[in-house]
C-alpha positions in Angstrom: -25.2 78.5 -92.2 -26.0 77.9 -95.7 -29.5 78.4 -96.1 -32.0 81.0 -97.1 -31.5 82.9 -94.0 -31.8 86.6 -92.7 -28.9 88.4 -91.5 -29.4 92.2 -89.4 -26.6 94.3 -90.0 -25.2 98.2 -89.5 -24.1 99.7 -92.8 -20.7 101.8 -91.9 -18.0 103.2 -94.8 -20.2 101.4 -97.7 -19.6 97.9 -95.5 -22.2 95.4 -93.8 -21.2 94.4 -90.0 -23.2 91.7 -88.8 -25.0 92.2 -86.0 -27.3 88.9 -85.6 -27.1 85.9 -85.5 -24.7 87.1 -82.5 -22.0 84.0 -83.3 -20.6 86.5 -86.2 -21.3 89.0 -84.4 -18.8 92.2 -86.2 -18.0 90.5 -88.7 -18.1 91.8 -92.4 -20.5 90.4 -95.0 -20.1 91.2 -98.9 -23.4 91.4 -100.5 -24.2 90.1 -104.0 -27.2 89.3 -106.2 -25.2 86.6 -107.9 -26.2 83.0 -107.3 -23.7 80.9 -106.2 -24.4 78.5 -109.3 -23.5 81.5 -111.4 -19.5 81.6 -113.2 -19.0 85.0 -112.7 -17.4 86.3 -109.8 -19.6 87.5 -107.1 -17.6 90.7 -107.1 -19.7 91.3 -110.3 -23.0 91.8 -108.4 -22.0 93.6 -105.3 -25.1 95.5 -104.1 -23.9 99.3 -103.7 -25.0 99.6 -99.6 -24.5 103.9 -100.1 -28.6 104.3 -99.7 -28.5 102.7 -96.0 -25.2 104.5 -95.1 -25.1 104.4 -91.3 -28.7 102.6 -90.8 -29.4 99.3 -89.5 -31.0 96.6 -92.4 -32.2 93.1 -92.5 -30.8 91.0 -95.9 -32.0 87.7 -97.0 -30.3 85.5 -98.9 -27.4 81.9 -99.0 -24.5 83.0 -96.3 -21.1 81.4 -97.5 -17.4 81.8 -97.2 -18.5 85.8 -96.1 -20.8 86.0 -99.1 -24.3 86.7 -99.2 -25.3 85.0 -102.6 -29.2 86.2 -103.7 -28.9 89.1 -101.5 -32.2 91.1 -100.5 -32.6 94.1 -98.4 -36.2 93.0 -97.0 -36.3 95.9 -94.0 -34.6 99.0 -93.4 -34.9 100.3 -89.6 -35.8 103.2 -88.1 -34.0 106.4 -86.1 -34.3 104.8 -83.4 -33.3 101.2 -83.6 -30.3 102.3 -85.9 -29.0 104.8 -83.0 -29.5 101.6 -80.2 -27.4 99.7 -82.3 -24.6 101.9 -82.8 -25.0 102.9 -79.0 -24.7 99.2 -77.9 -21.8 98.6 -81.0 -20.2 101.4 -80.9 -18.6 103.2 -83.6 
């Protein structure tokens, strides 16, 4: 996966598990708005994930080596669909 893609995650303690596609399914993604063509450090864009604490969001951007490079939050969900997912993926 190294394309434009989006990625549907559960924000818990500031940190975004995946949540689909299932193949990473748990896994952590770090979130930056660095390109990967930039020479800075993509620890110098982190995106600050404390607004969606404990909600389900869907981010677009280049997936690689547990990076999302150009990362966009494009949808937030709802009550309901972030109290599914933490029903079906526990806590």
């Amino acid at each position: 996966m190294n394309g434009n893609e989006i990625i549907i995650g559960l924000v818990k303690n500031g940190e975004f598990y995946q949540l689909s596609p299932k193949a990473a399914l748990g896994e952590v993604v770090r979130l930056t708005q660095i390109s990967r063509q930039e020479s800075r450090p993509p620890d110098a864009g982190l995106v600050d994930l404390s607004e969606f604490e404990g909600v389900v969001i869907a981010v677009q951007g280049i997936l690689d080596s547990g990076w999302l490079y150009e990362a966009n939050v494009v949808e937030k969900g709802g009550i309901i669909l972030t109290a599914l997912a933490q029903e079906v993926f526990g806590d």
